[in-house]
C-alpha positions as CSV (number, residue, x, y, z in Angstrom):
1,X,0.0,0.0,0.0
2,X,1.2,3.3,-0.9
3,X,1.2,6.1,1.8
4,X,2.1,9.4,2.0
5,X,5.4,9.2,3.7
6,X,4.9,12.6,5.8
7,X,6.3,12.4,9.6
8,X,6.2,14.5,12.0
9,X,10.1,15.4,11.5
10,X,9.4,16.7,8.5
11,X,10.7,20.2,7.2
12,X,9.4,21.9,3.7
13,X,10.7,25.6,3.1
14,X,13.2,27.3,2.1
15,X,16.9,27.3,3.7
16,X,18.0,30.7,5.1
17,X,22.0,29.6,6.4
18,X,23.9,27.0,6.4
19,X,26.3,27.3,9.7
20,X,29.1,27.0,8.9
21,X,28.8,28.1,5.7
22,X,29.1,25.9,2.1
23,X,33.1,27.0,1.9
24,X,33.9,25.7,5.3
25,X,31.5,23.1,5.6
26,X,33.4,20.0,4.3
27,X,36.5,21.3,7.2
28,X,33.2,21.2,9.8
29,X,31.9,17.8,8.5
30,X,35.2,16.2,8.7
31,X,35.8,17.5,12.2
32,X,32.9,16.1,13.3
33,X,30.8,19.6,14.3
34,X,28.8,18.7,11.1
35,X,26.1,21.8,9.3
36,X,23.8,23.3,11.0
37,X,21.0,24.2,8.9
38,X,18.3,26.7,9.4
39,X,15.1,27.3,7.7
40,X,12.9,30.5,7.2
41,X,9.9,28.5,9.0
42,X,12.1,28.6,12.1
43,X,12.7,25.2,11.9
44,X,16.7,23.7,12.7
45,X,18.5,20.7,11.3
46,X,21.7,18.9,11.0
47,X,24.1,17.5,8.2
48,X,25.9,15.2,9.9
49,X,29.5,14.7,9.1
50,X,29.3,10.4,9.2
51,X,26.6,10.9,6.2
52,X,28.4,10.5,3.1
53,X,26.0,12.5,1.7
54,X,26.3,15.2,3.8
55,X,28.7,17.3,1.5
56,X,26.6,16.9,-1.7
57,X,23.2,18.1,0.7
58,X,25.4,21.0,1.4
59,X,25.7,22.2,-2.0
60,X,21.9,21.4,-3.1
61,X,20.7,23.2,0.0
62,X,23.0,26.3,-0.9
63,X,22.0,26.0,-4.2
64,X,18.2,26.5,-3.0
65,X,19.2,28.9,-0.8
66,X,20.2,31.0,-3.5
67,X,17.4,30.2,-5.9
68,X,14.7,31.0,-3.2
69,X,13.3,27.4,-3.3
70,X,12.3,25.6,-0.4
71,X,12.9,21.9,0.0
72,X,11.4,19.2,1.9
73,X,13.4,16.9,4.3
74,X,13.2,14.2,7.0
75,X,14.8,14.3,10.1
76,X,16.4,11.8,12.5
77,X,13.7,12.4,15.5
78,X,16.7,11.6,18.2
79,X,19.3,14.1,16.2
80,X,17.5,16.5,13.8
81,X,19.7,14.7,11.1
82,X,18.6,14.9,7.6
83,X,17.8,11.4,6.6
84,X,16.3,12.6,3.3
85,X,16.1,15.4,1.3
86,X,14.0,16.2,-1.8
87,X,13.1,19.3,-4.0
88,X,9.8,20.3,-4.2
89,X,8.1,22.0,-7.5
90,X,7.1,24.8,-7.0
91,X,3.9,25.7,-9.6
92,X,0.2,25.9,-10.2
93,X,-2.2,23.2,-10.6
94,X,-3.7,23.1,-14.1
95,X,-5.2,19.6,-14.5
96,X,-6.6,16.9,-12.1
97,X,-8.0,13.8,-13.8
98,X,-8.8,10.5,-11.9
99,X,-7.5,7.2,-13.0
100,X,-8.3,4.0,-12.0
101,X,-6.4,3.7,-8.3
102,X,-5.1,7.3,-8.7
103,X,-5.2,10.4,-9.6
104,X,-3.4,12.2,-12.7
105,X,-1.8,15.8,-11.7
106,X,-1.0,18.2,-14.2
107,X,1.4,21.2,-13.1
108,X,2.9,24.0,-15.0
109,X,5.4,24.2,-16.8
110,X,6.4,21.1,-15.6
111,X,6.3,17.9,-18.7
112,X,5.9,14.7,-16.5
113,X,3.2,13.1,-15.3
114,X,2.3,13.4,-11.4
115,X,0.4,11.0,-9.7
116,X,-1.6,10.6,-6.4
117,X,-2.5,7.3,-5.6
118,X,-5.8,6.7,-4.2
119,X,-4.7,4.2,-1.5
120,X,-2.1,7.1,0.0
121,X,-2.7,8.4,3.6
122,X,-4.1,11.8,4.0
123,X,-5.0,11.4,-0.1
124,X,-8.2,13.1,0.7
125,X,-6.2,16.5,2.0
126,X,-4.2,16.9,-0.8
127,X,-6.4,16.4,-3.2
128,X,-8.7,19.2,-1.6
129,X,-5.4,21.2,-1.6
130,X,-4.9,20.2,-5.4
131,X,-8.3,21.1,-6.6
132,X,-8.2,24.4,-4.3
133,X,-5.0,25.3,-6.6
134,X,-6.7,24.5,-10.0
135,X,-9.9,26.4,-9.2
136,X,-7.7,29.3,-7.7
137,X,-4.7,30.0,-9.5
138,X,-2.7,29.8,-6.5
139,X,0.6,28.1,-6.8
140,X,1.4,25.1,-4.7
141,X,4.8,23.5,-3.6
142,X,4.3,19.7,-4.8
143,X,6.6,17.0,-3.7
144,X,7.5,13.8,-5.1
145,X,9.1,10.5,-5.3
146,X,11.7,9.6,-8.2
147,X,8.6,7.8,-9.5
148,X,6.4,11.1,-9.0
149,X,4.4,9.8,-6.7
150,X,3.1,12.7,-4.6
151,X,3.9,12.5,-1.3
152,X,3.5,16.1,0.0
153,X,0.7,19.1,-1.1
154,X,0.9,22.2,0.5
155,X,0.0,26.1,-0.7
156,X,3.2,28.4,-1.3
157,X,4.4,31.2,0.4
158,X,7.0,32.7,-0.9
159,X,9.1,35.1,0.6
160,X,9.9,38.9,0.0
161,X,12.8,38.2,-1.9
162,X,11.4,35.6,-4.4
163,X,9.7,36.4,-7.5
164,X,6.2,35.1,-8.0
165,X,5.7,32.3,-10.6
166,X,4.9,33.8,-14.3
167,X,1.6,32.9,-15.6
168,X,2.0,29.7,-18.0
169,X,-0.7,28.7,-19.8
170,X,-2.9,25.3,-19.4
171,X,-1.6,22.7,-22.2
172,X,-4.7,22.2,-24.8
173,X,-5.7,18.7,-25.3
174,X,-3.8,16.7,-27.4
175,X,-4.2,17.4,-31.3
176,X,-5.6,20.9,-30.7
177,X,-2.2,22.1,-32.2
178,X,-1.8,19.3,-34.8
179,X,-5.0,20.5,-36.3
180,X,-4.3,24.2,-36.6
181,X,-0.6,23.8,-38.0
182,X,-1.4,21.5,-40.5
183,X,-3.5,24.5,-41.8
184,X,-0.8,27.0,-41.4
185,X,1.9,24.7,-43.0
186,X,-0.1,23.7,-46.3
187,X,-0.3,27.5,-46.4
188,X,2.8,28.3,-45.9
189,X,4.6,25.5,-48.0
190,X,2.1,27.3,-51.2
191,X,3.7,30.7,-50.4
192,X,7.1,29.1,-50.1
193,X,7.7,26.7,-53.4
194,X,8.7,28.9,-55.5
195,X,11.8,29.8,-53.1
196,X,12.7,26.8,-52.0
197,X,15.3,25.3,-54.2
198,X,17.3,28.5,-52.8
199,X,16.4,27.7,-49.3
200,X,18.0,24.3,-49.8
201,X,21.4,25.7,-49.9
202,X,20.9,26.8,-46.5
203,X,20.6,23.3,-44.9
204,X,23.3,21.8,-43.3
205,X,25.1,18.4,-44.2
206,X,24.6,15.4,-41.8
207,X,27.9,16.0,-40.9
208,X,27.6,19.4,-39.8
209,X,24.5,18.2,-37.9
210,X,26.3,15.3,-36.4
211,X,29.0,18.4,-35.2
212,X,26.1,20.7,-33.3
213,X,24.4,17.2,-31.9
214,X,28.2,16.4,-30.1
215,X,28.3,20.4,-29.2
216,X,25.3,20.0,-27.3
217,X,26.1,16.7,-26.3
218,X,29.1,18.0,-24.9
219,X,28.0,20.3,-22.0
220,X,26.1,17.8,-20.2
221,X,26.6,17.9,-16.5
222,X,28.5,15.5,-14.2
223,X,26.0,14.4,-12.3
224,X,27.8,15.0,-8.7
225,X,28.9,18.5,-9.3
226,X,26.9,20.1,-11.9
227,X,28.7,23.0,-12.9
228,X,27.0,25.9,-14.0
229,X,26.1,26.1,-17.1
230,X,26.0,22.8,-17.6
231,X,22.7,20.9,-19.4
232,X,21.2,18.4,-17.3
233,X,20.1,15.6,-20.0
234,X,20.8,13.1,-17.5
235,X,18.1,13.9,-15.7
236,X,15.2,14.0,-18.6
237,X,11.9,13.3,-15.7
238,X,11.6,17.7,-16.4
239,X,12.7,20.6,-17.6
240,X,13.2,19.8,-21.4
241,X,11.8,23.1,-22.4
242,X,14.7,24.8,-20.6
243,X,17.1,22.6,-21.7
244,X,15.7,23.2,-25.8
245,X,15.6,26.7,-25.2
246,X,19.7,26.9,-23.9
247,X,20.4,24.5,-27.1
248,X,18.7,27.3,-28.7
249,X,21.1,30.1,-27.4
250,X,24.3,27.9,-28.1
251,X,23.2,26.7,-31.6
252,X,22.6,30.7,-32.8
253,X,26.3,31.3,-31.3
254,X,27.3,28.6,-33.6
255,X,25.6,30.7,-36.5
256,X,22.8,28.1,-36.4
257,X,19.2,28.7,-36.4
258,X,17.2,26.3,-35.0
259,X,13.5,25.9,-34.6
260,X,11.4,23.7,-32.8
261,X,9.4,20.4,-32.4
262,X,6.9,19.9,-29.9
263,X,5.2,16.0,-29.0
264,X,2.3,15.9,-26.7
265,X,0.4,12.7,-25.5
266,X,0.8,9.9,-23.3
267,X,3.9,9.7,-23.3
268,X,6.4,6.5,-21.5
269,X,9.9,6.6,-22.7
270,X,12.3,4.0,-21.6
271,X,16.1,5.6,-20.3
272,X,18.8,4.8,-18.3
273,X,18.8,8.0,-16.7
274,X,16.1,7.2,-14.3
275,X,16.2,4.4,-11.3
276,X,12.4,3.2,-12.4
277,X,14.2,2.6,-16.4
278,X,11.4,5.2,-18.0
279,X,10.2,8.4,-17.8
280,X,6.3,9.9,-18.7
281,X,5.4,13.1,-20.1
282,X,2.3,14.9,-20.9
283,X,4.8,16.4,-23.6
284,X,8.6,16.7,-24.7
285,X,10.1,19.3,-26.9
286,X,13.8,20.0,-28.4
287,X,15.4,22.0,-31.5
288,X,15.7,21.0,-34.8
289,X,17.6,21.7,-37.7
290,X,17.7,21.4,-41.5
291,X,19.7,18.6,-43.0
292,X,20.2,18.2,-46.6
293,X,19.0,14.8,-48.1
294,X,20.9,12.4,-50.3
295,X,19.2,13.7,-53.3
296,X,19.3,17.5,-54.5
297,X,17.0,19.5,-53.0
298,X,16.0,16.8,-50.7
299,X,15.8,18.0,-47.1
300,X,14.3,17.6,-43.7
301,X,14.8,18.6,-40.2
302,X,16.2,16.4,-37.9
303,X,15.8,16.4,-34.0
304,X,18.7,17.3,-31.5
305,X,17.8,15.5,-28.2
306,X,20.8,14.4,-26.2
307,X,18.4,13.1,-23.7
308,X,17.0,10.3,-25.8
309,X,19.7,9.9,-28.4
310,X,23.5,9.8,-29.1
311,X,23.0,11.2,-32.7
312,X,20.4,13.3,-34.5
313,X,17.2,11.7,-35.5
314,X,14.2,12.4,-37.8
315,X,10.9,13.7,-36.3
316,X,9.4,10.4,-37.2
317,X,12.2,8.3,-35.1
318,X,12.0,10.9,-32.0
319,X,8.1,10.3,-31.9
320,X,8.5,6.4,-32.0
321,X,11.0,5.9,-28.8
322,X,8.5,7.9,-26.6
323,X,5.8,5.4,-26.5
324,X,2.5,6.8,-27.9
325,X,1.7,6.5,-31.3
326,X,-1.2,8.7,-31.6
327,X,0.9,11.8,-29.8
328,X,0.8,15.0,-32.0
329,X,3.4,16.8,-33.3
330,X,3.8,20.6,-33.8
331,X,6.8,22.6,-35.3
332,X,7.5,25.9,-33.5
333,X,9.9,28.9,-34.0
334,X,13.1,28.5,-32.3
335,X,12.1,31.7,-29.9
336,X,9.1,30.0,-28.5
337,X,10.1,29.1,-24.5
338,X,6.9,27.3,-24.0
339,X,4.7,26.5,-26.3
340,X,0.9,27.3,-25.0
341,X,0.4,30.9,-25.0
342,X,3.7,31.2,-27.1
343,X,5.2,32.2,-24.1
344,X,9.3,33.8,-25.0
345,X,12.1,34.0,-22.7
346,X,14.7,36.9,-25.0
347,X,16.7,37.6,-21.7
348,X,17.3,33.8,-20.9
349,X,16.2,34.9,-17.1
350,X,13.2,31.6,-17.2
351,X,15.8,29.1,-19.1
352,X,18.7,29.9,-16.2
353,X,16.1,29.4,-13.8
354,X,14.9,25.9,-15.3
355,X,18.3,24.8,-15.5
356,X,19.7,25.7,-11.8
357,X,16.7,23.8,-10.5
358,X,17.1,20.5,-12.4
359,X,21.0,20.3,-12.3
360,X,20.0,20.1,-8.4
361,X,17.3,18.0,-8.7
362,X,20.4,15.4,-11.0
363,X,22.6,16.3,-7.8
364,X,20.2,15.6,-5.3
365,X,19.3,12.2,-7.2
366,X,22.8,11.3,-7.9
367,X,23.7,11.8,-4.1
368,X,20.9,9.6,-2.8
369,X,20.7,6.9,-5.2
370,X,23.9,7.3,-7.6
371,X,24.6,9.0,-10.6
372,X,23.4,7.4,-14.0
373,X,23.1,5.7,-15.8
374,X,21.4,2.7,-13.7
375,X,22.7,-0.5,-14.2
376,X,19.1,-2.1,-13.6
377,X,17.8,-0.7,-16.6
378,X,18.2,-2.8,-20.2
């Protein structure tokens, strides 16, 4: 039986200090004082220095600290350790659909699939506290297992200091896009034939292609440090429309311009980059480019996804690998962030945001369970 794992030594919100702080913490742990940590609810716990995690919490719960997030944590009731730690998302509540034995929660922006199981203690209270944040607006800081499983519901508060959520849009129901640019291409491809032989020249080679995938490729994060600005594809449960968009900004330095492809549907993709082997989405996006084809003025636009593959793919192969055969595809400008409400990000201030979360969410995950890929999964 699944419960929501919530005891009372349980902290959620955000870090204030770190005593000593992050530069002299590993001197503290190895002495044995260990990291005080304190918490803007009043709360107080410990990173013990016989944890072996203890250094790598030290660097997520700066790392919050300084992005304003809170996080959720479990405490040794004899010590006021930190036993567990998660990250919470923070966002609004934009879908609520029962299942069978559970509930189906969509958030925004977030892309996976959330899920409160039926059998979970206290599962009447949060879903009362999920329905009061679809019907309000309000957002709400939602934790989760590595499955996302919800374990934790609660409304957020944020602080002085941190900006409030922008307003993304709810995600149309599947094919609502599909329809409308099929219109807009068939118009568009009539405006465009008599150009395009020209625009061929423009395409890349395979080769070339093959060049910006391993660019990309290349700035993945290590999983235990996660240097800034590094991409986390190893950690591909959320966040692709941050990572696309970054792809985006490097690519045009390259003298590329990419645009984008956008799936949405059920979506369950098998990876090695998650302890459960797979990963499910609502939707998925990344950048694309045009590829010359073997024959003269033969093109298409492949897909750049270091997160699902090690080379570039066609739009057809991308869809196949994600498990849904009746998800819709729809082609975007490069510029667009997020997709519904064609929401842009031209200062990069959203995409830095996305990124800093999830290369802690990959640290956090790497800590606790090991970095990827898993050796369980085929």
């Amino acid at each position: 039986m699944s419960e929501l794992n919530v005891s009372p030594n349980t902290v959620v919100s955000a870090v204030t200090r770190l005593d000593p702080p992050l530069d002299e913490a590993p001197e503290a742990m190895e002495g044995g004082r260990g990291v005080s940590v304190e918490f803007a609810d009043g709360s107080v716990a410990r990173l013990d220095g016989d944890d072996r995690r203890s250094r790598g919490f030290a660097q997520v719960l700066d790392g919050l600290r300084k992005e304003g997030l809170p996080v959720y944590v479990e405490l040794d009731p004899e010590t006021s350790a930190i036993k567990l730690l998660l990250i919470p998302h923070v966002a609004r509540v934009v879908g609520v659909q029962p299942s069978e034995d559970a509930l189906d929660v969509e958030i925004a922006p977030s892309h996976a699939r959330h899920v409160l199981r039926r059998d979970a203690r206290d599962f009447e209270a949060a879903e009362r506290q999920l329905r009061e944040s679809l019907r309000s607006g309000d957002p709400v800081v939602l934790t989760e297992t590595d499955a996302h499983e919800i374990l934790d519901v609660r409304p957020y508060m944020p602080g002085p200091e941190v900006p409030q959520l922008p307003p993304f849009p709810k995600l149309l129901p599947a094919g609502r896009f599909g329809i409308r640019w099929t219109w807009l291409r068939w118009l568009y491809l009539i405006w465009w034939w008599p150009w395009w032989p020209w625009w061929w020249f423009g395409c890349m080679s395979r080769a070339r292609a093959q060049q910006i995938f391993d660019a990309m490729n290349a700035t993945s994060c290590d999983p235990l440090t996660v240097p800034s600005p590094c991409i986390p594809f190893l950690y591909p449960d959320d966040g692709c429309w941050g990572r696309a968009h970054e792809m985006r900004r490097l690519m045009l330095n390259m003298g590329v311009s990419p645009r984008k492809v956008w799936i949405q549907g059920q979506l369950h993709t098998p990876t090695r980059n998650n302890p459960n082997c797979f990963v499910n989405w609502g939707w998925h996006v990344a950048p694309t480019v045009c590829v010359r084809g073997p024959w003269f003025f033969m093109s298409e636009r492949l897909v750049i996804d270091p997160s699902l593959f090690t080379t570039p793919v066609s739009k057809s192969m991308w869809k196949s690998v994600q498990g849904d055969p009746n998800a819709t595809l729809t082609d975007s400008d490069g510029s667009i962030f997020y997709l519904w409400g064609n929401v842009t990000d031209p200062t990069h201030v959203q995409t830095n945001q996305v990124l800093a979360t999830y290369r802690l969410q990959l640290q956090n995950r790497a800590i606790q369970v090991g970095p990827p890929p898993y050796a369980n999964c085929p």
